[in-house]
Every structure is written in C-alpha cells, then in structure tokens.
DRENTOR-711989 format. One record per residue (C-alpha): residue number from 1; y, z, x. Coordinates in steps of 0.001 Angstrom, whole numbers. Last residue first. Layout:
<pt><seq>NUM</seq><y>Y</y><z>Z</z><x>X</x></pt>
...
***
This chain:
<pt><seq>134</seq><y>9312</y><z>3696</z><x>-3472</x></pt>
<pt><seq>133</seq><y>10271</y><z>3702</z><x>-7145</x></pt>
<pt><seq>132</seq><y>12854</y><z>688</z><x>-7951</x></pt>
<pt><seq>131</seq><y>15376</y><z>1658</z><x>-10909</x></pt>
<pt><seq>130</seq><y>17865</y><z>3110</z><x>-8744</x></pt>
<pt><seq>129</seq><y>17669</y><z>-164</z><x>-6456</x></pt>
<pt><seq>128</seq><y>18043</y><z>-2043</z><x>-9876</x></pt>
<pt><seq>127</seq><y>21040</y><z>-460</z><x>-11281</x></pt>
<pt><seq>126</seq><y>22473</y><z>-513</z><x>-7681</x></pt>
<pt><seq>125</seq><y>21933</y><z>-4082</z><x>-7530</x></pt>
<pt><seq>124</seq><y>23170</y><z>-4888</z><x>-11104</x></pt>
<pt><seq>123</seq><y>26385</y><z>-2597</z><x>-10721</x></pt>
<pt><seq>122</seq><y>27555</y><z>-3908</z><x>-7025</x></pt>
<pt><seq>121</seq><y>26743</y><z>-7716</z><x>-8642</x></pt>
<pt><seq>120</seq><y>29481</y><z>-6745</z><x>-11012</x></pt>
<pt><seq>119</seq><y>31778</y><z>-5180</z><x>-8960</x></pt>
<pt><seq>118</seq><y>31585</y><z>-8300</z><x>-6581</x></pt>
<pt><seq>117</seq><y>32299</y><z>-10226</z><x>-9970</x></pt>
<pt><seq>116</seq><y>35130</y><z>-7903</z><x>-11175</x></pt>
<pt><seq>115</seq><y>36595</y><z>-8269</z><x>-6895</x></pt>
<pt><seq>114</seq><y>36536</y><z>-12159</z><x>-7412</x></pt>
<pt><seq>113</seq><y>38424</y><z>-11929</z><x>-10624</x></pt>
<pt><seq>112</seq><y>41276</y><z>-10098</z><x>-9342</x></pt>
<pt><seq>111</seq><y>41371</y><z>-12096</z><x>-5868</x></pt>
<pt><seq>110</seq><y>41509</y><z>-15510</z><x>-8261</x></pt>
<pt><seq>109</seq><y>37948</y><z>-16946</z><x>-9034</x></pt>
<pt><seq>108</seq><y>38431</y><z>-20961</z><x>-10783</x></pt>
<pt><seq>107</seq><y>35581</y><z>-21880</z><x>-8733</x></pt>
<pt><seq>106</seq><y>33447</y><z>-18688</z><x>-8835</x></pt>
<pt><seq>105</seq><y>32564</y><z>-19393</z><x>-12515</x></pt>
<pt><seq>104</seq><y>30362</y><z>-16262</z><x>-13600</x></pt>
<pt><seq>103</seq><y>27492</y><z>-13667</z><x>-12483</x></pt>
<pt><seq>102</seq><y>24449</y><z>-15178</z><x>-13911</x></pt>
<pt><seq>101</seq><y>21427</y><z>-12889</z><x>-12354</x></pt>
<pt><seq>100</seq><y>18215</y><z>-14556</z><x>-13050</x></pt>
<pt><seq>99</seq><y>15309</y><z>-12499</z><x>-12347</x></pt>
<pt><seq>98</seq><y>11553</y><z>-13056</z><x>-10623</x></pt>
<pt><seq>97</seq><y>9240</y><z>-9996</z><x>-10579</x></pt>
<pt><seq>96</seq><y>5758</y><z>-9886</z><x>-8378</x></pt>
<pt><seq>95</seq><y>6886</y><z>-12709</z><x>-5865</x></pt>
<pt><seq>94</seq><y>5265</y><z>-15291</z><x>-3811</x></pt>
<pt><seq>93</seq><y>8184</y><z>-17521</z><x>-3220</x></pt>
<pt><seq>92</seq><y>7254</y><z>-22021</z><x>-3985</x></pt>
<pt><seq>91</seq><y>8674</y><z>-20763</z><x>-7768</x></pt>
<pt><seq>90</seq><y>12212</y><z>-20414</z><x>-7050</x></pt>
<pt><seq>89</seq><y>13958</y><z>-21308</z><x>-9832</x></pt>
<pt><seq>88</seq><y>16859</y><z>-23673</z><x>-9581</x></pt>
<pt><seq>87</seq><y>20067</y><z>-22878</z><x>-11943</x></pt>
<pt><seq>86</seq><y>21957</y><z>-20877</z><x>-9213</x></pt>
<pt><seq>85</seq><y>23846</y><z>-18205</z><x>-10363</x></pt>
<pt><seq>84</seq><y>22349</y><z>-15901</z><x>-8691</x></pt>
<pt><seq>83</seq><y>18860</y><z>-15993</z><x>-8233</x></pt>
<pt><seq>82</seq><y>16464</y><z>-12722</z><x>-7681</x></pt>
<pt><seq>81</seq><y>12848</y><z>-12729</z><x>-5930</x></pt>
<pt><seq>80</seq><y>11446</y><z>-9546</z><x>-6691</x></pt>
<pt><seq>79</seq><y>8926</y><z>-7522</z><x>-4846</x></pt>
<pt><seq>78</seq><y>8466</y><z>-10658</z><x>-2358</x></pt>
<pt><seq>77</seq><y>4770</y><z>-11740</z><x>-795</x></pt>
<pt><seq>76</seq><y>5141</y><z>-13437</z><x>2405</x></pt>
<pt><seq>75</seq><y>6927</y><z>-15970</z><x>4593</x></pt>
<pt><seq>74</seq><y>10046</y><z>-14031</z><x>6104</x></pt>
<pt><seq>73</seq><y>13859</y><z>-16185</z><x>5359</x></pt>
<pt><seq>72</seq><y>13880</y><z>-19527</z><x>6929</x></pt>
<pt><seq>71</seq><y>12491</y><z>-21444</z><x>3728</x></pt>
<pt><seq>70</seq><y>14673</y><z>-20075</z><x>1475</x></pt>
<pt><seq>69</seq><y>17130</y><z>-21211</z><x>3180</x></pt>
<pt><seq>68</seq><y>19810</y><z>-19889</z><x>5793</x></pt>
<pt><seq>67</seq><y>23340</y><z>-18428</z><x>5628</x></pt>
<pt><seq>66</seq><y>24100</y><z>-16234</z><x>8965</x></pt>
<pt><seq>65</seq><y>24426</y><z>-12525</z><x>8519</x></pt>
<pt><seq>64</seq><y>26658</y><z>-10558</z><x>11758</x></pt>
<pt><seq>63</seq><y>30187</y><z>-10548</z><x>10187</x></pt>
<pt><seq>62</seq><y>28427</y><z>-8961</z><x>7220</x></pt>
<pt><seq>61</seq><y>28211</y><z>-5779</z><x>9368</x></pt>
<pt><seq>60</seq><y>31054</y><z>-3638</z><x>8174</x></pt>
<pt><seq>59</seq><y>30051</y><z>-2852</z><x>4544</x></pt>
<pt><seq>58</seq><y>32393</y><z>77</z><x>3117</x></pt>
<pt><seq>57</seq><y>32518</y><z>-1688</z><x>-287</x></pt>
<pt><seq>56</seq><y>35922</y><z>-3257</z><x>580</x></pt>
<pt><seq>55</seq><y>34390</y><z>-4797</z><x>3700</x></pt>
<pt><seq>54</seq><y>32136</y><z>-6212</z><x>1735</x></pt>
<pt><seq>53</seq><y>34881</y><z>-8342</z><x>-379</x></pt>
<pt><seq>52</seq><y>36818</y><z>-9825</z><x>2950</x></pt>
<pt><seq>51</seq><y>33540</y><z>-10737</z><x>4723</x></pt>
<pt><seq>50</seq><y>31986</y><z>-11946</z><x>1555</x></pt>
<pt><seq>49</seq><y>35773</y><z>-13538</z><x>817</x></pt>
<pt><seq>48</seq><y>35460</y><z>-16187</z><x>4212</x></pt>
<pt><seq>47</seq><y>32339</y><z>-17959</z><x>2498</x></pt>
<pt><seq>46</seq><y>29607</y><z>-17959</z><x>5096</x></pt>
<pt><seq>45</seq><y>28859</y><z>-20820</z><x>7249</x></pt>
<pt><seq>44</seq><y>27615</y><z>-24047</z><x>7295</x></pt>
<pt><seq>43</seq><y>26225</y><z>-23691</z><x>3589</x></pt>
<pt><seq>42</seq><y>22817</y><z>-23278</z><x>2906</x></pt>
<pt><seq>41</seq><y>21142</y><z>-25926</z><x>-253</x></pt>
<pt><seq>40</seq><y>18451</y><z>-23256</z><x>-1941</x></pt>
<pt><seq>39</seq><y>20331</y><z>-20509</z><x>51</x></pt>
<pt><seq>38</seq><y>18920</y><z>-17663</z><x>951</x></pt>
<pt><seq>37</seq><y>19276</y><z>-13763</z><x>1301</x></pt>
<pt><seq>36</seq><y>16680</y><z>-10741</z><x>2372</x></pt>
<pt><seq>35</seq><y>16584</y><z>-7136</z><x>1233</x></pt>
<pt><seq>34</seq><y>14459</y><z>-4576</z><x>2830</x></pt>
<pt><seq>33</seq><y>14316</y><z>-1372</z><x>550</x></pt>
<pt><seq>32</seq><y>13481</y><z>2209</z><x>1361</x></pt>
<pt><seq>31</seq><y>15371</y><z>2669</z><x>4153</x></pt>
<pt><seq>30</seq><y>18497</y><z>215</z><x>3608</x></pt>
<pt><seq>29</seq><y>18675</y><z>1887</z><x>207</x></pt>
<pt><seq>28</seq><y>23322</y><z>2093</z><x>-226</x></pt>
<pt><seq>27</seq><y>24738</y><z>-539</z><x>2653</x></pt>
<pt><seq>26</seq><y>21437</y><z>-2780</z><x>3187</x></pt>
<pt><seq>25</seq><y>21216</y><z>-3435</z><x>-727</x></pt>
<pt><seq>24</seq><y>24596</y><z>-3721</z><x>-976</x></pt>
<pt><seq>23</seq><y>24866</y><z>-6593</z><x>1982</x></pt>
<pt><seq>22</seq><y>21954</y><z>-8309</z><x>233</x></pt>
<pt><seq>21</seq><y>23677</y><z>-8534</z><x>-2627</x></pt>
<pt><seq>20</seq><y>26618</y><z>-9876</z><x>-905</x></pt>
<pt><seq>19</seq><y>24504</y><z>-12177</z><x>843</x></pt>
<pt><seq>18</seq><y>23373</y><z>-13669</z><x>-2206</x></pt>
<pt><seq>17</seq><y>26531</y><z>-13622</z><x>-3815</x></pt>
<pt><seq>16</seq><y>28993</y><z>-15356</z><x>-664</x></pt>
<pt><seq>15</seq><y>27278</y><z>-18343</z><x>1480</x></pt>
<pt><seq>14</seq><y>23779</y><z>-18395</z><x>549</x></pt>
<pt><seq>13</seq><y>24850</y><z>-22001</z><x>-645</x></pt>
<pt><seq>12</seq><y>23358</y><z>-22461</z><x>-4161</x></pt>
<pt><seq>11</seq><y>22257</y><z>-18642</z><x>-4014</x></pt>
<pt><seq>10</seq><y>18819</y><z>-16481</z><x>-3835</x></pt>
<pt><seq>9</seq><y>18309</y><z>-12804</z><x>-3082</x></pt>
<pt><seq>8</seq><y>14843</y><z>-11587</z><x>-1759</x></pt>
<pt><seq>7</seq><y>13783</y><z>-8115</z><x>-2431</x></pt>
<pt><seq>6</seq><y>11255</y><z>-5776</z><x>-688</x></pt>
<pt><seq>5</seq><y>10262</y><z>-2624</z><x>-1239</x></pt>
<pt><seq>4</seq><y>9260</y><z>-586</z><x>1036</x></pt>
<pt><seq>3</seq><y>6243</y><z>1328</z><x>1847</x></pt>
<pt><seq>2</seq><y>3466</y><z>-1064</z><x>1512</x></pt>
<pt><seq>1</seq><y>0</y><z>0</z><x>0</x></pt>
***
C-alpha cells in the first residue's frame, strides 16, 4: 500500500492553472501528497501571472517548474488525474478518480478576476487535499 497520494493536474498549455494547482498542493500537503502538472499542448514557458499569483499565496518556488506534457510527467498509476479547463480527457493516464475542474474565461481575466480564479482553484484543491485520507 503506497503512502502518498498522488495527483496529476492537467491544462491546455501547463502554463498557469495546472501549475498553480500543483503549486498549492506542494505549498499546504507536500508530505502526504505528490502533485504533478501537464500540458496536453505545453507552452514555451510559464504564464508570467503563476509567478505573480503564487507568490501571493506564500509560494516562492514556482520560478523553478517548467511546463511539460502529459507524457513527460512520471509513468504510473495516478490517484486522480484532474483537468482544468481543458476540454480533452485524459484517458492514455492510469488513474483511480478523473475530475473536470472548469475554472472560467482566462482571456478576458483583468488582475481582479485573475486573483477570484486563483482563489477558486485555492478552494477546490484544498477542499480536495482535506478530503484525501493518507
């Protein structure tokens, strides 16, 4: 029986939501919980508000994640596999749980907006990190 749980967080790009809810995961139940982020098409670099927006949350180390695709992230059997706001499905991950998170229209995001969506994804993640039993 494994230990940890472990979670896998899937975005268009893997450039701002997936890594943000990654970021939370590692910021509040890095011990009991390894989260992992991916990108079904991975941008060339992250989105400049994930720094900007996890720094807010007390998260200091998003400077260090790289975007990357599902394929680059750990080969084995996920706890959940969660997209955001992506409408592929990710069916090629082993996973016990799969979720759809729809967060809203980043394009049209002021600051305002963008911080309600971060606050948001904060809520969902820590709802289900407080939800997993370890």
């Amino acid at each position: 029986m494994r230990n940890k749980t472990y979670i896998l967080f899937v975005c268009k790009d893997n450039a701002l939501w997936s890594q943000m809810a990654e970021a939370i995961v590692k910021l509040y139940r890095d011990e009991e919980i390894s989260a992992f982020s991916a990108g079904i098409r991975p941008a060339a670099k992250l989105d400049p508000s994930a720094l900007e927006l996890s720094k807010r949350l007390g998260y200091d180390a998003m400077h260090l994640h790289t975007t990357k695709s599902v394929r680059d992230v750990p080969d084995f059997h996920y706890d959940f596999v969660i997209t955001l706001g992506t409408p592929e499905y990710i069916l090629d991950v082993a996973a016990d749980k799969r979720l759809e998170w729809r967060l809203g229209d980043l394009d049209t995001a002021d600051e305002v907006q963008l911080l309600r969506l971060r606050d948001k994804l904060l809520n969902r993640v820590l709802n289900l990190v407080i939800s997993v039993a370890v």
